[in-house]
N, C-alpha and C positions, 0 to 999 in steps of 0.2 A: 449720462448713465444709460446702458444700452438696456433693453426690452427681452426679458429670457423668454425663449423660445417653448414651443407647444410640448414640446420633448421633455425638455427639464424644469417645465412649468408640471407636467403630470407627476415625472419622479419624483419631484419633493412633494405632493401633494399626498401622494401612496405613501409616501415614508411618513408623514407624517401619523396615517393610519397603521403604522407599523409593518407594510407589504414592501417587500423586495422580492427582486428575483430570485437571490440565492437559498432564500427560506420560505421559496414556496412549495408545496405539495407539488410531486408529480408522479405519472404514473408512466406501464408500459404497456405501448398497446395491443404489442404480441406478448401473450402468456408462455408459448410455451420457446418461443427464443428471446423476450425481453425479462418476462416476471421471472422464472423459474433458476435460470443460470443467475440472477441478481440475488435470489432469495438463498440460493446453494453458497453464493459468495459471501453473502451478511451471515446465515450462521457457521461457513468456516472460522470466519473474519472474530466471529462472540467463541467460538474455541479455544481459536488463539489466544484472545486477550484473556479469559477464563482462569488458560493454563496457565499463562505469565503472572496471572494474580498467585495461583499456588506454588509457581515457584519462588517467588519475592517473598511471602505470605511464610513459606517450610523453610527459608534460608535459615542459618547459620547466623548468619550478621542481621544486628538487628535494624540494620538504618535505614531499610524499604520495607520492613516487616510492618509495620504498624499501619503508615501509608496503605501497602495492598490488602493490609482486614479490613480500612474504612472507606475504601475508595479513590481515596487520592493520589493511587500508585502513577496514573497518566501524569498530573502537574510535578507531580515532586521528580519524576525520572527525566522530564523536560526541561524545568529548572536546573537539575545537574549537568546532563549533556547542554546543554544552551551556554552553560560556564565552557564550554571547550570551543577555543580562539583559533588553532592552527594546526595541522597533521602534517608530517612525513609520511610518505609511502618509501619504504624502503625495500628496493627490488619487487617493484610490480611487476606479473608475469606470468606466462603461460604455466600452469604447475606440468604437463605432461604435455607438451606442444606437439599435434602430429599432424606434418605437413600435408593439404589436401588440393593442390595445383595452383594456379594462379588468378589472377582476377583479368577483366576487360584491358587494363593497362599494364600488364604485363606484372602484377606485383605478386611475390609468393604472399599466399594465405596458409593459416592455418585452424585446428579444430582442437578443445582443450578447455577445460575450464581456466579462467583470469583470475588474479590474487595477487596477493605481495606475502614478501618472507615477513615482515613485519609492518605495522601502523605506530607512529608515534604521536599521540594529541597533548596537544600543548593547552593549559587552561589558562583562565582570566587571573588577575588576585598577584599579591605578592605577599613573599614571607610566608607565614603560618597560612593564611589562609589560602594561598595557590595548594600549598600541598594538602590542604584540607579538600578541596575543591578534587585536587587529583584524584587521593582514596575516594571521595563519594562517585566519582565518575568510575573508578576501575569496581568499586562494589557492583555498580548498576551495569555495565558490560556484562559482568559475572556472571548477573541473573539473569541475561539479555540473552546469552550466546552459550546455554545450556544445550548441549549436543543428545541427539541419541547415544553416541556411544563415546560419550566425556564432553571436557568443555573443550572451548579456545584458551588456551594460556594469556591471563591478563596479569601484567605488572604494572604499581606505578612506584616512579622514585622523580622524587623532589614535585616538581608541576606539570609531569606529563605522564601519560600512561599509555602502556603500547601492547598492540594487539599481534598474536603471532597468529599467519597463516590464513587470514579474512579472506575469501574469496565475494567473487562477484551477488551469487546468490546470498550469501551471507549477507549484508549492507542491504539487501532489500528486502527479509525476513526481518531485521530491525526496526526497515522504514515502514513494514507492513503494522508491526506489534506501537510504535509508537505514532502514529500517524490513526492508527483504529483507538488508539487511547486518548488520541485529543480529539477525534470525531466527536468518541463518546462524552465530550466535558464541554465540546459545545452543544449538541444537539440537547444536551440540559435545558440550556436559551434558546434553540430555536431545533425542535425536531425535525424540521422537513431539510435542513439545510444542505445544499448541495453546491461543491466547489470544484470544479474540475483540476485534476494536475496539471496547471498552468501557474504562469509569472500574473500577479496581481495587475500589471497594469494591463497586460494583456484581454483580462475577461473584464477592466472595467472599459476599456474600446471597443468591447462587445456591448456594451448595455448592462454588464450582468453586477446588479444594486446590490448591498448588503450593508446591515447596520452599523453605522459610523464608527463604534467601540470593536466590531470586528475587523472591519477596514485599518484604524489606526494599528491594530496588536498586530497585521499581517504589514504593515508597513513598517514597523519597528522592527520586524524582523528582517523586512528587503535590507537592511540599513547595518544587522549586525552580520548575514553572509556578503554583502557586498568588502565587510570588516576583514573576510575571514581568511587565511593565507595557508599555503598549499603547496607544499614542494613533494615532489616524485623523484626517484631512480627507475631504470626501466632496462628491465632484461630483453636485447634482442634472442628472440626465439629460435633464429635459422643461428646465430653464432655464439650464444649463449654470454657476446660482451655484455659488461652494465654502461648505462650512458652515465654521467657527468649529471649531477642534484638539476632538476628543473624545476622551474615558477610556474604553477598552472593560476592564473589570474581569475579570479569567479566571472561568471556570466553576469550579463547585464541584472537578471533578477532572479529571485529565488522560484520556488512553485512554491505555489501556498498550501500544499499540503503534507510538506518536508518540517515538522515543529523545530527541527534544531540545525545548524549551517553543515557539521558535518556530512549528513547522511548525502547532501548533494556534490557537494566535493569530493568525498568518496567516491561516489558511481562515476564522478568525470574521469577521476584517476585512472579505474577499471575502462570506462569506455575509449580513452584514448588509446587503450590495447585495442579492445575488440572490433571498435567501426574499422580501421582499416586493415585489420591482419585476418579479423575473421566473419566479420560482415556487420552490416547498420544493424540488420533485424536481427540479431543471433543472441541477443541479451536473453538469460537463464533466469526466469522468475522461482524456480526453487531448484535444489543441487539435485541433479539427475540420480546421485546417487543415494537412495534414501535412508541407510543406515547414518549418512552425516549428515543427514539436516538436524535442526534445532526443535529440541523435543518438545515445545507446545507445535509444531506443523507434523507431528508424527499422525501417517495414516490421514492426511488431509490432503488435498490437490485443490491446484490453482493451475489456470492457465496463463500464458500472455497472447494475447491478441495479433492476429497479423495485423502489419501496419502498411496500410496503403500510400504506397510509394508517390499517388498524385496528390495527398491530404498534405498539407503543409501543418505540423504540430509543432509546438513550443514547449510541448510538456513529454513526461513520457506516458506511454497509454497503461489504463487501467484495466488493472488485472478483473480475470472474470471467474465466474463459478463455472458448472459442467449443467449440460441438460440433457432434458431427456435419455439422446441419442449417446451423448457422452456418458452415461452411468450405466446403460444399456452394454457398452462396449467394456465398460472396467470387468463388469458382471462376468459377462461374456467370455475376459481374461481370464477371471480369478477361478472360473469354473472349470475353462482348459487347464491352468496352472495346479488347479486342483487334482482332475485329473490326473497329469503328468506328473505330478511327485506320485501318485502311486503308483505309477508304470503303468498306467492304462492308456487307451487312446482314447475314448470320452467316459463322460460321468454315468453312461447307460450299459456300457462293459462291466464295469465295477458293483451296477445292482447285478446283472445279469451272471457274472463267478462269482459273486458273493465272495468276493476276496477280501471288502471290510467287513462283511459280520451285516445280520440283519439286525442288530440291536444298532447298529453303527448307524446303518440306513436311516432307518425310524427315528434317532435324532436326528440327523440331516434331516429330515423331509420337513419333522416339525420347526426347526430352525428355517427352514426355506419359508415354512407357513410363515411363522414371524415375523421373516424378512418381508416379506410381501404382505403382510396384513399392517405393518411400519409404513411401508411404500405407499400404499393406499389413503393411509389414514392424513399422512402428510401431505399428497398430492390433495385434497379435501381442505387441507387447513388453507394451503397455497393458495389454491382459486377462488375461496372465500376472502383473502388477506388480498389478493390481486384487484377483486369488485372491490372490496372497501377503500383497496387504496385510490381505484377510481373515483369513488363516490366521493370523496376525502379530495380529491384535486377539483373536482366540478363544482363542488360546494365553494372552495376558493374563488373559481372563477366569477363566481356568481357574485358573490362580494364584493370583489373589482368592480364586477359591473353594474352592481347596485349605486358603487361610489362615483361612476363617473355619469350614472345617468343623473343621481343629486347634484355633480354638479351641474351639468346640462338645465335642469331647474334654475337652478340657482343664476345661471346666468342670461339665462330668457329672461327672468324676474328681475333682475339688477339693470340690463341693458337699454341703454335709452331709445323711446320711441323713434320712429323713422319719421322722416320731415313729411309732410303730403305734397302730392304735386301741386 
């Protein structure tokens, strides 16, 4: 029997004292481009889920109501989609395809949001309980894919239930709301927890440790999307033919931060349009145009990150908040845009012809005071909440390094004397 090594003689020693990687404290150690876009991101992130608690919470149907008054809206909404086995894509496709020249090898591209005319998902179960399984799956879409201005048409008949008109940003509004909803039911157990959007074997050939009971529930899961079965039709763009039903086979492993197999197969579906017709980096983390997005992200922004073409990633990159200079610039917008609905050219024309009225003014001004007396107070909370989070990661460290200096003791003390010459 062979001799485990210094490496994974420490990690089970750590685990033993309950320390992994994944569930350690960490901090950032730029405030105002690590802390501040992080912190703008966690309270979009507590918006969203907020608002999806009050739309399940004011439904109609009672079968997620209850759940989202007591908090168990995240497990119970992953339990049901988790029951769904296999999807159709039926006519994936550019909805408005507009041709924008070619690529390096001569291929036409194009610009357009990606979707399909229809989604059909297949669930688990036979008899009464597959189509049982189907309605709780088309309830929870329901409440899922609540639009600013209406919903997505969901049907289900017999064990499948099928989604009209999904596009790209859409699938990742859901993976945002149900992925912040199993954060939250882990960080229950372990607060500091942090998993990057990667495939589980992936970050454990990085080192990166986590508690065996979370390990196993993300490996049950590698195991039910490796299950999961995936056929497309696909609209060519330049001749508007359809191709012939294809098999998209899953990838080697899921990300661990996808709670149910659809949401990855989906985005394959979509990206098999977009990487090559409209480019790798061009994926639309919310719909450009903001009257249809889904009304817990009304009045909320998310960016996606550029991705550096020399980083090789296995996951997709995580979406971020706005800083400083980002909120500086919306401001900036909203105050020309302001402007410009009144026909002026800036907002110092409009005091100066008093063409809103000076009662008009004087709520603006006090409103601006507001705004900015909000802005202040927040930036305050932030850089208070940034030190503690540091002091909060250093105190950890310390701990570690309390535990490996005992053992160090411990093994001076144990060690047998050295022979004399």
């Amino acid at each position: 029997m062979g001799i485990a090594g210094p490496k994974v003689t420490a990690t089970a020693i750590l685990a033993e004292h309950g320390l992994y990687v994944a569930t350690a404290p960490r901090y950032h150690k730029s405030f105002l481009d690590g802390y501040l876009p992080a912190a703008d991101k966690q309270q979009t992130l507590d918006t969203i889920v907020e608002r999806t608690h009050a739309d399940f919470a004011n439904s109609p149907s009672p079968d997620f109501a209850e759940a989202a008054k007591d908090g168990r809206l995240g497990p119970a909404l992953i339990a049901t989609l988790g029951a769904i086995v296999s999807e159709n894509a039926v006519e994936a496709k550019f909805f408005n395809p507009l041709p924008k020249g070619r690529n390096q090898e001569g291929e036409e591209m194009f610009d357009g949001d990606v979707g399909a005319k229809s989604i059909v998902y297949g669930v688990e179960g036979a008899g009464d309980e597959a189509v049982e399984n189907a309605r709780l799956a088309a309830v929870a879409f329901q409440g899922l894919l609540i639009r600013e201005n209406g919903f997505y048409p969901v049907t289900n008949q017999g064990a499948t239930v099928r989604i009209y008109g999904m596009a790209e940003h859409t699938i990742r509004a859901v993976g945002r709301k149900l992925d912040e909803l199993q954060l939250n039911e882990w960080r229950k157990q372990y607060p500091h927890l942090h998993l990057p959007k990667e495939p589980l074997d992936v970050l454990l050939a990085r080192g990166i440790t986590m508690p065996p009971e979370l390990q196993d529930q993300l490996r049950e899961r590698d195991g039910r999307y490796a299950a999961f079965q995936t056929t497309a039709t696909f609209v060519d763009p330049a001749t508007g033919q359809i191709s012939n039903k294809i098999e998209l086979l899953p990838e080697d492993h899921s990300i661990v931060r996808d709670p149910v197999a659809l949401l990855g197969q989906t985005r394959r579906v979509f990206n098999s349009l977009i990487e090559p017709l409209r480019g790798k980096d061009t994926k639309l983390e919310q719909d450009p145009n903001k009257a249809n997005r889904l009304r817990s992200e009304h009045g909320l922004k998310l960016k996606r990150p550029p991705v550096d073409p020399m980083v090789e990633r296995s996951g997709p990159p995580e979406s971020t908040g706005l800083n400083p200079v980002d909120k500086g610039r919306d401001w900036a917008t909203e105050l020309y845009t302001e402007a410009k609905k009144n026909r002026l050219n800036t907002a110092l024309e409009a005091v100066l012809l008093s063409s809103i009225g000076p009662i008009e003014v004087g709520v603006k001004a006090i409103r601006l005071a507001v705004r900015l007396a909000k802005t202040g107070t927040t930036f305050a909370k932030d850089l208070y909440r940034w030190r503690r989070q540091k002091t909060v990661a250093v105190n950890y460290s310390r701990k570690i390094d309390t535990i490996i200096q005992d053992l160090r003791w411990k093994v001076a003390w144990t060690s047998p004397e050295e022979p004399k010459a």
